[in-house]
C-alpha positions as CSV (number, residue, x, y, z in Angstrom):
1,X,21.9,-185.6,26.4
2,X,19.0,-184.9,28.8
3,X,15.8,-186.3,28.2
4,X,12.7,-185.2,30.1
5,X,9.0,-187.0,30.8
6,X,6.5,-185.6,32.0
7,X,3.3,-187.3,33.8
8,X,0.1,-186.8,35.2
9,X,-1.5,-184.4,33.2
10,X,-5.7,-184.8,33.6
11,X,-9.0,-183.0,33.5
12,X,-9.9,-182.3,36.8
13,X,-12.7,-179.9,38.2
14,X,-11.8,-176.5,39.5
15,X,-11.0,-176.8,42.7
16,X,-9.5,-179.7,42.8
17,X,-5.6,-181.0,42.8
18,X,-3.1,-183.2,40.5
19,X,0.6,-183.5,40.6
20,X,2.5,-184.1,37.7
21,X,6.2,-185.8,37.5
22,X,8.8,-185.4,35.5
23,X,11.6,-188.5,35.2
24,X,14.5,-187.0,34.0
25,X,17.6,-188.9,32.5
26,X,20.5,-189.1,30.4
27,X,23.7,-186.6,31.4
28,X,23.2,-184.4,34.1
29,X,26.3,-182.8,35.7
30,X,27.1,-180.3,38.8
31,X,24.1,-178.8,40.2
32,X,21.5,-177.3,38.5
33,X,17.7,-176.4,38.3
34,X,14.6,-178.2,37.5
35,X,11.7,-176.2,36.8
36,X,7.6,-176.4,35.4
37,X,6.4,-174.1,32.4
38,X,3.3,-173.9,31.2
39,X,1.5,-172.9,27.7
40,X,-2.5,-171.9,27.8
41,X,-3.9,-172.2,24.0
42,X,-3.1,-168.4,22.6
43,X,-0.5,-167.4,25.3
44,X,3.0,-167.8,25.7
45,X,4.9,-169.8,27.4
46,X,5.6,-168.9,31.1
47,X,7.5,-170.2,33.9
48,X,5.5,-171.5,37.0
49,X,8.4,-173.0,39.3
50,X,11.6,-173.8,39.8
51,X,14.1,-175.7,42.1
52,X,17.3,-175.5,43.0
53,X,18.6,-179.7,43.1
54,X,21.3,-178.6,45.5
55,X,19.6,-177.3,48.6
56,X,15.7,-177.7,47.3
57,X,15.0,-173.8,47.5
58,X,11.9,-173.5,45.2
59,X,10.6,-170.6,43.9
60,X,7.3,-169.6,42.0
61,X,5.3,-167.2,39.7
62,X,3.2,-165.1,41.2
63,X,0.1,-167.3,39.9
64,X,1.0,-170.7,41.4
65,X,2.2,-169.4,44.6
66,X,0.6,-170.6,47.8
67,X,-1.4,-173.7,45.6
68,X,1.3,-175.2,43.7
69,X,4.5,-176.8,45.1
70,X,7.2,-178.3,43.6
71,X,9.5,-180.8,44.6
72,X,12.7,-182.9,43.7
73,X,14.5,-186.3,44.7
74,X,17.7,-187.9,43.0
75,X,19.4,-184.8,42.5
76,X,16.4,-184.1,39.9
77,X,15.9,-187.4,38.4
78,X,12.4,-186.9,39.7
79,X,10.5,-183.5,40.0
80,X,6.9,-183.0,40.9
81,X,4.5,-180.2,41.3
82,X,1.7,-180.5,43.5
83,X,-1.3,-178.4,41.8
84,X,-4.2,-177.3,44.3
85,X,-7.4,-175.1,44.3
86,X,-7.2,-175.2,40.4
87,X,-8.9,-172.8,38.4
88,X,-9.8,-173.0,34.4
89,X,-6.7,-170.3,34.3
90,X,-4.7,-173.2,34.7
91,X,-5.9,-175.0,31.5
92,X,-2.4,-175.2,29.9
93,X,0.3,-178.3,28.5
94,X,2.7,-178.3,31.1
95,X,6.7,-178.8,30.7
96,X,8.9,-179.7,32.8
97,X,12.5,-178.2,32.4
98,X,15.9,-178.6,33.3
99,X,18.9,-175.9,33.4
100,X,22.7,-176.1,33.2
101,X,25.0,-175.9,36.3
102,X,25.4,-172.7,38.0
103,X,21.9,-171.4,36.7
104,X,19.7,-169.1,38.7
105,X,16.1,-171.0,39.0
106,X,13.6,-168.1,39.3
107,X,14.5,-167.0,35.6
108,X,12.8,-168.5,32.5
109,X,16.1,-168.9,30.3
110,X,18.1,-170.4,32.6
111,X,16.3,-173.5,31.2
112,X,17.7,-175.4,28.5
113,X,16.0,-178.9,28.3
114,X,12.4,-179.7,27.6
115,X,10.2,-182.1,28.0
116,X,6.9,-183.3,25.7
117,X,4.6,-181.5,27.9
118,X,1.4,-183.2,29.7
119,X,-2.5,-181.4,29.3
120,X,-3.8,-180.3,32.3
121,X,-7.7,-179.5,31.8
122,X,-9.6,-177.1,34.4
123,X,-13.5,-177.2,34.0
């Protein structure tokens, strides 16, 4: 089984930056993604960013392009995502993710593992 932790969640000001982490463990096998969601109270879930562990390719929704970046060591035992110039939009508990081999990383249900989530506040 795969078990994911996330870290790092805080209230911040807008404007200003945290990176969460996400310590994955447990059985991992082949190559596969590792990805951030995010869930703002009354909206759905949505996918922020994802990485591929065999090459590091990231990619990103259109909102956390150019001020988040996400990141990945250990073949995805640890993935974080640097969070910039945030705005109260990016109130949400975020999750951190992780797919099955051959997955495509860019798509929200290529993900199959969760973790708790971790509240990131914007005021």
């Amino acid at each position: 089984d795969v078990q994911l932790v996330e870290s790092g969640g805080d209230s911040v000001q807008a404007g200003g930056s945290l990176r969460l982490s996400c310590a994955a463990s447990g059985y991992f096998q082949g190559i596969y993604c590792m990805g951030w969601f995010r869930q703002a109270p009354g909206k759905e879930r949505e996918w922020v960013a994802g990485i591929y562990t065999g090459d590091n390719q990231a990619y990103y929704a259109d909102s956390a392009a150019g001020r988040f970046y996400i990141s990945q060591t250990n073949a995805g035992r640890t993935t974080s995502m640097t969070m910039r110039m945030l705005a109260p939009e990016d109130t949400a508990i975020y999750y951190c993710a992780a797919s099955d081999p051959g997955a495509y990383c860019d798509r929200s249900g290529s993900y199959a593992y969760w973790g708790q989530g971790t509240q990131v506040t914007v005021s």
